[in-house]
N, C-alpha and C positions, 0 to 999 in steps of 0.2 A: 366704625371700621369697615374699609370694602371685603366686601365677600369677593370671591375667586368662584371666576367664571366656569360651570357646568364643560368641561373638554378644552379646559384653557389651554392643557398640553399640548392638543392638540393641533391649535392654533397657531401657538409657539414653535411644535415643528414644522408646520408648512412656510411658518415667515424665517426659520434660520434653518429649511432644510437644504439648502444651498452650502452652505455654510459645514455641515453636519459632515460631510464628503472628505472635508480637510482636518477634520479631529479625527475621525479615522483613520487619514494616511499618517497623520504624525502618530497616535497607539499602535497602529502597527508596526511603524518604525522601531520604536523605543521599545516595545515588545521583543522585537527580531533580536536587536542590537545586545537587549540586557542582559542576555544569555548567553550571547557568542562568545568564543573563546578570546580570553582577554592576552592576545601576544601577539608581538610583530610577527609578521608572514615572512616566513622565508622565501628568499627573491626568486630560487634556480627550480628549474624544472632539470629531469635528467631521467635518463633509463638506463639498463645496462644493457650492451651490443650496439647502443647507438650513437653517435658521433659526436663530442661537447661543441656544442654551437657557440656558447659564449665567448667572452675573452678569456686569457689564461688565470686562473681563479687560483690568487693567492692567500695562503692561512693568515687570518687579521690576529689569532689568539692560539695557542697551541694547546693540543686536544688530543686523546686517546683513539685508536681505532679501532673499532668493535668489533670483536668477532661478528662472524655469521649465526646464524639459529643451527644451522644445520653443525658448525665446527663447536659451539657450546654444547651442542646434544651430544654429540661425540667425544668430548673431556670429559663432560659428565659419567658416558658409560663408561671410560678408560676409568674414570678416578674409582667411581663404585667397583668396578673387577678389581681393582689392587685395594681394595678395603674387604682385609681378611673378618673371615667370621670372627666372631670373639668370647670366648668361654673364659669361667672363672671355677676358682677353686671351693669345695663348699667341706670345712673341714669336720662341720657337723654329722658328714654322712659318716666318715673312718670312726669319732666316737660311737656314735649307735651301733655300728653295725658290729665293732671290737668287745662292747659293753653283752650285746645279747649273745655272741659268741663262746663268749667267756661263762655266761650262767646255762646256754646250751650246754658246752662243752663238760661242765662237772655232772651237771644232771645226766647224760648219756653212758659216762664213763663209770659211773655208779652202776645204771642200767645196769649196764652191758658187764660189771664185773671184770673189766679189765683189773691188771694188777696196779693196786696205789704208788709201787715201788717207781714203776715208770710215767707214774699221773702228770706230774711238775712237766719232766724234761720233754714230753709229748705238746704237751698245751704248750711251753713257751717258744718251741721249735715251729708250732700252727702260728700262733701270736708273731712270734718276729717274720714269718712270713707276709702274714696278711698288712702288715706296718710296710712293707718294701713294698708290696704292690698298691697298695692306696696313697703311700708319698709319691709313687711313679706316676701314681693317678689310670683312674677308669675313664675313660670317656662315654657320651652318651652321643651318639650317633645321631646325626641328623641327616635324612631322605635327603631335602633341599639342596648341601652340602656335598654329594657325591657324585655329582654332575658327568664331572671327569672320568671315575674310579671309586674304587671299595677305600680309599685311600682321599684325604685331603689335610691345607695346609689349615692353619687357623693362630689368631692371638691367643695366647693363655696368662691372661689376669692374676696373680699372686702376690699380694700385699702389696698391691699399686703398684706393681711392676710388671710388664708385657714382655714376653718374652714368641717370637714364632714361633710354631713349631708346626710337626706334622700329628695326623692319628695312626701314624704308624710307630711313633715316637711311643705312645702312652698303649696302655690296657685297653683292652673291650672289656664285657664280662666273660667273654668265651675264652681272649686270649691269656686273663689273668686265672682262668680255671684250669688250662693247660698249661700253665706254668707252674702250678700247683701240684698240678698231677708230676708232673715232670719232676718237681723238685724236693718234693717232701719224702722222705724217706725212713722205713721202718719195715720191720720183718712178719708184723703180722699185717697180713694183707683184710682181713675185717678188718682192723682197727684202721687200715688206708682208706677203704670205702667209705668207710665212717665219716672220716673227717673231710674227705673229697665231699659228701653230700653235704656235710655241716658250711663246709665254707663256700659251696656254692651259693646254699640259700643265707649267704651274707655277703657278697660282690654285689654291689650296687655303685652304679655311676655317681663319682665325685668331682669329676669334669662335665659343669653343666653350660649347654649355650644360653648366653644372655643377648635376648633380641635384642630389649631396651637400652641398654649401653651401646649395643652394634650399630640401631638404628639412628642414635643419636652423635657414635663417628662417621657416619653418612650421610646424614644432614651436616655437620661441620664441616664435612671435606667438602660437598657441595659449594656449601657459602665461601669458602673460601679460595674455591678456583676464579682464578681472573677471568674474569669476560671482554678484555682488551689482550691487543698483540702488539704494542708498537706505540709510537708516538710519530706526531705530526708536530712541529715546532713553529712558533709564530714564523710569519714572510716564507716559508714553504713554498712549493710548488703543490698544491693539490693535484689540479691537469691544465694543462694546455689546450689551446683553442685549438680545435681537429682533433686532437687524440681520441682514442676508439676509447669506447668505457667499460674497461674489463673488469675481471671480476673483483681487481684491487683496487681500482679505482673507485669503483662503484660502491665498494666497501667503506674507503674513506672520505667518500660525499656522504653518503648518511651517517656516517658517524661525525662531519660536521654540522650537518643538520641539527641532530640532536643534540651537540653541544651549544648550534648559538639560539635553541630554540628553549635548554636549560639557561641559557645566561638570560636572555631575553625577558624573562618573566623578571628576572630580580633588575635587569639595569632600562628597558622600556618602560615609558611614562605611558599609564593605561590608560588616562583623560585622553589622551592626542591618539591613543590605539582605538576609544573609546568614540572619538570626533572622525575619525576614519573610515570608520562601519555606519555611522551614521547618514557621512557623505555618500558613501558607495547605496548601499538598503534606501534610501533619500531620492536617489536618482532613479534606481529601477522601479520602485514605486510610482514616481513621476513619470517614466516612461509610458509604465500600466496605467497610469489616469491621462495620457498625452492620447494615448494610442482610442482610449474607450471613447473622449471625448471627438475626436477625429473620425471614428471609423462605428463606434456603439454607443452612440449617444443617449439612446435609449436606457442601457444600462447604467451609464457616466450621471442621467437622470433622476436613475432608481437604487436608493438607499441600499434598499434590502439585499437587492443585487450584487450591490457594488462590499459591503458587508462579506456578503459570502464569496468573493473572491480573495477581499485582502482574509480572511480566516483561514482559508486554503494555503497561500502562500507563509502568513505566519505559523499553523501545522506544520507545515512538511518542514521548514526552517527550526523550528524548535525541536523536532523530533530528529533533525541533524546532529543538533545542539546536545539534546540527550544523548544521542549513539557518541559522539565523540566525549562526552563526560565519563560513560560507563566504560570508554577504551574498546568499543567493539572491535574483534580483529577484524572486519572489513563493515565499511561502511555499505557495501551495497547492497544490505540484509533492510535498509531502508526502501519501503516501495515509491518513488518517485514516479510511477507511470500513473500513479492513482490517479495524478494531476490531473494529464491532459483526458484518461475518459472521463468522469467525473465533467469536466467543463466541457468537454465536445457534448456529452450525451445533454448536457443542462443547456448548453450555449451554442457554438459553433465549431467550425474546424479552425479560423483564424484565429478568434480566440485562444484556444488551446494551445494551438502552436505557443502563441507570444508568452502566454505566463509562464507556460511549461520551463522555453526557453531562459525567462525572466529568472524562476525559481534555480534552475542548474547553473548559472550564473552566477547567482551570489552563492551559492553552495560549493561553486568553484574554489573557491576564497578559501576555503578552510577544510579540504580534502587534499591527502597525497597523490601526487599523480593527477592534477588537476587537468591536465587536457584531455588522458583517457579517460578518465571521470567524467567528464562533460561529453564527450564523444560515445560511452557506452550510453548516457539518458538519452543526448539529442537522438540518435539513434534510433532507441527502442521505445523512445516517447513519439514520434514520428511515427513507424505504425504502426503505434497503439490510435493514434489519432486513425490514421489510414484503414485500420482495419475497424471502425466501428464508423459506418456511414449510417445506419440506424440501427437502433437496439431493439428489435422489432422482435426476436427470440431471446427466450433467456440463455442458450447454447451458445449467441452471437459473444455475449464476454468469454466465455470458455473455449471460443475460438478466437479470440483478438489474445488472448492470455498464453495460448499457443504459439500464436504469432510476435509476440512479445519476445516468448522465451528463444524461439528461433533466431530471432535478432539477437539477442545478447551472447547466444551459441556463436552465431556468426564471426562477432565482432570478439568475444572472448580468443576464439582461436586463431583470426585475423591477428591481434594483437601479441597472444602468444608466440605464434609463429615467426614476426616482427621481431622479437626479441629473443629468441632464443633461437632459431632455424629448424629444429628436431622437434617433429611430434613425441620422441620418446621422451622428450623434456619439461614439457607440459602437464602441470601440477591441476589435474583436473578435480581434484576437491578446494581448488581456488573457485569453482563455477559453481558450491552448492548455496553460495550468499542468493547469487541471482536467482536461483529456482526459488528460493525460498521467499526474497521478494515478489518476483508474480506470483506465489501464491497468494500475498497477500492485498494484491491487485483485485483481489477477486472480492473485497472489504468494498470496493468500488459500488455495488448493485444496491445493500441495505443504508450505503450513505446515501446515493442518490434516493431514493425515496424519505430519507432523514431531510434532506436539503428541501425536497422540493415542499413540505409539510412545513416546515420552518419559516423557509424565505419565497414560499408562491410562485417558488419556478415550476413551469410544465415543460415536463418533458416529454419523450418520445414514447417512454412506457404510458407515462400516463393517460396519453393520447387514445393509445392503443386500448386502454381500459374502458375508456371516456366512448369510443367509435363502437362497443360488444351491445348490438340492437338488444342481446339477453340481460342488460343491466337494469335495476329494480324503474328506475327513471323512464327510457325510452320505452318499458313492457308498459307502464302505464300510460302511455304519450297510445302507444298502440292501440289500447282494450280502450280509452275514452273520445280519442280524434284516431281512426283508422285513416281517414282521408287526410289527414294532415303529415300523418307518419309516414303514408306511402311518397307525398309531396315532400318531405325531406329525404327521404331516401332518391330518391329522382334528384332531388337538387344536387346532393351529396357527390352521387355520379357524375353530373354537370360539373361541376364546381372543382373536384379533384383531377379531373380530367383536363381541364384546365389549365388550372394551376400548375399539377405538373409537365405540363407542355412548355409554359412560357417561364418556368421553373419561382418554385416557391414551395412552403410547407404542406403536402397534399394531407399529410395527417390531421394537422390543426384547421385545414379547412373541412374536412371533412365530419369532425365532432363539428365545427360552428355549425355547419350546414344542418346534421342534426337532431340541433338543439334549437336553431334557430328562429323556431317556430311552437316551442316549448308551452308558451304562453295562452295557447288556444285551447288548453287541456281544460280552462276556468270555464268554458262557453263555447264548445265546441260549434253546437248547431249553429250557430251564425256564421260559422264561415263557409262557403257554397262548399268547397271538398268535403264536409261533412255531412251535409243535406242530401238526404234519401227523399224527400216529395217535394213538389212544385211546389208550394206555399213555402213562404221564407220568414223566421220572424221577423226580417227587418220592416218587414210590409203595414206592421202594426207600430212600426216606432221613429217617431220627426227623422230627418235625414242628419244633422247636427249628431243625435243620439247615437244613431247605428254608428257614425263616423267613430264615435267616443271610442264605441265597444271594440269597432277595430284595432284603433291605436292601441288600445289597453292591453291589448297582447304582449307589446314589446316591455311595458312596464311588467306585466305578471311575470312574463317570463324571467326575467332579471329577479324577481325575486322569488321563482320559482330554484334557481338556479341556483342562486345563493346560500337560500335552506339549504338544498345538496350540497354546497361550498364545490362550486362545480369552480375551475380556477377565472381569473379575470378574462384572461387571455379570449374562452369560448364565451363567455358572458358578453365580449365585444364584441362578437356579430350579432347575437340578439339587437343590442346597440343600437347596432349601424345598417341592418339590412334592410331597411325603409329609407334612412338618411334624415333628412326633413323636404321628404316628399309629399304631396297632397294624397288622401282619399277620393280620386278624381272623380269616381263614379258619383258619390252621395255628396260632394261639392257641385258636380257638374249637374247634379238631379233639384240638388238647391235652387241654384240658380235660376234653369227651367219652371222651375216651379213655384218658385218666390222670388220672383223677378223686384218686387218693390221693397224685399225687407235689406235691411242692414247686411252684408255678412261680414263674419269675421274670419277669415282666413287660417289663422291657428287654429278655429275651433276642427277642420279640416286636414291639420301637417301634422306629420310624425314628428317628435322633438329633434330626434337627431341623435349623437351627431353623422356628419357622412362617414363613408369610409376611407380609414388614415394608413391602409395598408393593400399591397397586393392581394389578399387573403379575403379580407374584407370589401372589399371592388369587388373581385371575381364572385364571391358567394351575392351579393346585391343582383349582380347579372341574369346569376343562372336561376334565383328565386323568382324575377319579374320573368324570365324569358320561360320557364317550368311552366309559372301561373298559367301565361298568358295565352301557352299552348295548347292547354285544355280546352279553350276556347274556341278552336279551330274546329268547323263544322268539318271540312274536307281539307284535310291537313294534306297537302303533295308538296314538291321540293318552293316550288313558288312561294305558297304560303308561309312555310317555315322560313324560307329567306326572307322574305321580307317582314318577316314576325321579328326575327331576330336583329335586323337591321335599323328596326323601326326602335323595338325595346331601347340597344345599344345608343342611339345615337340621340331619344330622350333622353337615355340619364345624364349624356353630355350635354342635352342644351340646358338641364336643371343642374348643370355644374353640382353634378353630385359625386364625379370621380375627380372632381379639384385638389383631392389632398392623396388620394392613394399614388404612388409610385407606377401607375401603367400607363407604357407610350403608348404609342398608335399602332404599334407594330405588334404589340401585346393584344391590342383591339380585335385585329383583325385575324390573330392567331385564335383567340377566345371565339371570335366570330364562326369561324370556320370548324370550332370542336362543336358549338352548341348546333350548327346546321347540322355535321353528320352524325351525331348522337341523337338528335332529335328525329332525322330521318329512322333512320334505325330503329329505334320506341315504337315510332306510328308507323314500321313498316313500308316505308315508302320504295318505290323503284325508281331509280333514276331510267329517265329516257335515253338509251346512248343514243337513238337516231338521231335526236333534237342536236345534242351535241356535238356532232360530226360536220 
């Protein structure tokens, strides 16, 4: 049986990573698509106060027209005021309270030694009293109910029959006690007192409010008010081509909306709705891989890369997917700006634009109000782009997210105004989706750091991290080569200075710069920047040997660098900033001095490769040009010109800058920084006499 080869996976992705680019864009596709909502799009765009642009839109089906929100909130309140309270009769109470009256009333009357002669006709003259005011009924009073007045109307429930009435209609306890007093009649005034207190302390409310029955004729009446006003009849007029779109017109455009977008689910074939989304999501992704390949091939190259963009764009698209599943009332509680900082701070600004773009696009598709939809992101994703040129403080997002929200202020009240004329019209708790959005823009900072640990992008923070001389790396680079660290710092300056002149990454040159001599920390003393006395050890070892030691640098360092998991990106000037140039000294000492033996030439060259980037060119420059100046006994404008001229225009005849991107014009712009930066180091004075 064959065994399987030790990182055969390995293998396998380099020879079908070509390949790997195109199964991505189809899972992301099919990702996108599988969740979108499965219904035909409605064709018409429309606003209210603005003009119908189409043709005259006739009803293909006849359709109900819906109320407004604000005219159903308003029947609603209407229906609940005419849904009177509603009390029932509780005939439990008139037994009780007749029941302990009655065994009161003999025990007192004993007491008290009243005459027995008059016992009967007393008690049933109390008795038929208390029977007429508890069938008239006591009411109990409710605070809630008296809104009006001491006075209100109400149902009153008895034996399933509803009858209105008023509580002026019925008893209180107070008024059924003065009616008592009023009407009970007898000559001995004890025995009135008597029975005034006796049948006070038995009036008890038998008209009681019942919430639960009330609350549930007001959910009924609810559900049963129409939320339509009218009808629309097939072949109708809806509007006319010009007509102005007022408030009833406007009414019965989304109430056909909603109609054919309920019919649509049940009579639309979702395969062909299904082949629709595919073709659309199909093409903008293609775009996105047209565009990378054309303009960021680099990326278009890199998996990992390319990866975390289509993941970006299937995120925001599925969490579309989700906001319109859960029915949010406004879609723009979604942060769409996240896009473009996320890919400017990780990528570029071109970039960003175009996915940004890419994503509002097909998110158009399935949003109301799709052009101001697309117009509030383009928008306020444009300076989010604009206001993050680097993220060089952590306050810079807290200020793009300001600037964010100012956009969307802008364009909210622009659009408002647009449609309605009157600032007093302007539903400004329609603007709290968008705040609440960037706030969540601000999610943007601990993704990027997620991103760049994941997929090996460096960015600009991290840059910023990578360039703090106080990091545990460069403090040791300092305490073991001081001469090496002060010579990266010098380059560093060269090289940034530079590069941002003739424009390029000054951040990412500036960690290469360094680190790019990392490597020397294994054996310091050999490199003259670090030798304190005139004896060298190279003096004691074959010229071949020293040569070795040299080169060996650019290897330690790489794997110096690596332990650190410093990213590729600065790892590629350790690289490159030799090129595969020679050790010309202990080549050229060879030679001299072993003029009859063999040489071999590699044993003498950096491996390489050169440098494949402006970034990379320029730091190569300022490292030989750095070196070579320390060398200058009497350093004056001469010397350093022609130091610099001399350095530059060897590394062109050693076609060493063949692959980096720098014309000639960038040459001599570099030329011209490192002359008067160099001056300025070694204090030079320019002669004006000479000059003149």
């Amino acid at each position: 049986m064959a065994k399987i080869k030790k990182n055969s996976h390995k293998v396998l992705y380099r020879k079908y990573s070509s390949n790997i680019k195109y199964v991505m864009m189809v899972v992301c596709v099919l990702a996108i698509t599988l969740y979108l909502p499965k219904q035909p799009r409605f064709r018409y765009e429309f606003e209210k106060g603005k003009t119908w642009q189409g043709k005259d839109l006739v009803s293909p089906f006849s359709f109900a027209i819906l109320k407004t929100n604000p005219q159903v909130t308003t029947d609603k309140i209407e229906a609940l005021n005419n849904v009177l309270p509603i009390y029932t009769y509780d005939q439990d109470v008139f037994k009780g309270q007749t029941e302990a009256f009655l065994n009161e009333f003999d025990v007192k009357w004993k007491a008290n030694n009243f005459s027995e002669s008059q016992k009967e006709a007393n008690k049933q003259e109390a008795l038929k009293m208390l029977q007429y005011i508890y069938k008239k009924g006591i009411i109990g009073l409710t605070a809630k109910h008296q809104k009006d007045g001491k006075y209100y109307d109400f149902s009153l429930v008895d034996n399933n029959i509803s009858t209105n009435t008023s509580s002026q209609d019925v008893f209180t306890t107070e008024t059924a006690l003065n009616y008592f007093k009023n009407n009970f009649k007898t000559i001995d005034l004890r025995f009135k007192d008597l029975m005034i207190n006796m049948v006070e302390s038995h009036l008890k409310p038998n008209i009681l409010f019942d919430e639960t029955l009330t609350e549930t004729v007001k959910s009924s009446t609810i559900n049963s008010l129409s939320t339509t006003k009218g009808m629309v009849q097939k072949g109708e007029l809806i509007v006319a081509k010009g007509n102005f779109v007022d408030d009833e017109i406007y009414q019965k455009l989304v109430s056909f909306k909603d109609a054919y977008e309920a019919q649509s689910k049940t009579i639309g074939d979702n395969k062909l709705i299904y082949l629709g989304q595919i073709l659309l999501v199909g093409f903008i992704i293609t775009l996105l891989m047209v565009f990378l390949y054309l303009f960021r091939k680099d990326i278009f190259a890199d998996n990992r890369q390319l990866s975390l963009l289509l993941i970006v764009i299937t995120s925001m698209l599925l969490a579309l997917t989700w906001a319109i599943k859960l029915n949010l009332n406004s879609l723009y509680y979604i942060p769409f700006c996240i896009v473009p900082i996320i890919i400017r701070i990780l990528f570029d600004t071109r970039l960003a634009l175009n996915l940004h773009l890419l994503v509002i696009l097909v998110a158009g598709f399935f949003v109301p109000n799709s052009f101001e939809f697309v117009f509030y992101q383009t928008t306020a994703g444009m300076v989010a782009i604009y206001s993050i040129k680097n993220l060089l403080k952590r306050e810079q997002l807290l200020i793009s997210a300001s600037f964010i929200l100012a956009a969307y202020f802008v364009s909210f009240v622009g659009i408002s105004l647009l449609r309605e004329g009157d600032f007093k019209q302007i539903e400004w708790g329609q603007f709290l989706p968008f705040i609440f959005s960037v706030l969540l823009s601000l999610l943007a900072y601990p993704l990027i750091y997620a991103f760049e640990r994941v997929f090996g992008i460096t960015s600009d923070v991290a840059l910023i991290e990578l360039t703090n001389t106080n990091n545990k790396l460069l403090r040791e680079l300092a305490f073991k080569a001081p001469g090496t660290f002060q010579h990266s710092l010098q380059v560093a300056n060269l090289a940034e200075a530079a590069i941002f002149k003739i424009g390029g990454n000054s951040l990412l040159v500036r960690a290469g710069a360094l680190y790019h001599d990392i490597g020397k920390m294994e054996n310091p003393q050999y490199f003259i920047e670090n030798q304190n006395t005139a004896v060298s050890p190279h003096d004691k070892l074959p010229y071949e040997q020293s040569a070795q030691i040299i080169i060996k640098h650019v290897h330690k360092g790489i794997e110096i660098t690596r332990k650190y998991k410093l990213p590729e990106t600065v790892i590629d000037f350790i690289r490159t900033h030799h090129g595969n140039t020679r050790v010309d000294y202990f080549y050229q000492s060879f030679l001299k001095n072993s003029p009859e033996k063999f040489v071999d030439e590699n044993i003498f060259r950096y491996p390489g490769p050169i440098p494949f980037s402006k970034e990379t060119g320029v730091l190569m420059l300022a490292d030989s040009v750095e070196a070579a100046s320390r060398s200058l006994k009497n350093p004056d404008a001469q010397s350093i010109n022609d130091l610099v001229e001399r350095i530059i225009n060897y590394k062109l005849e050693q076609n060493q800058l063949d692959d980096c991107d720098l014309t000639l014009k960038d040459l001599e712009t570099i030329k011209l920084i490192f002359k008067t930066m160099l001056m300025s180091i070694y204090h030079v004075r320019i002669d004006y006499l000479q000059t003149v």
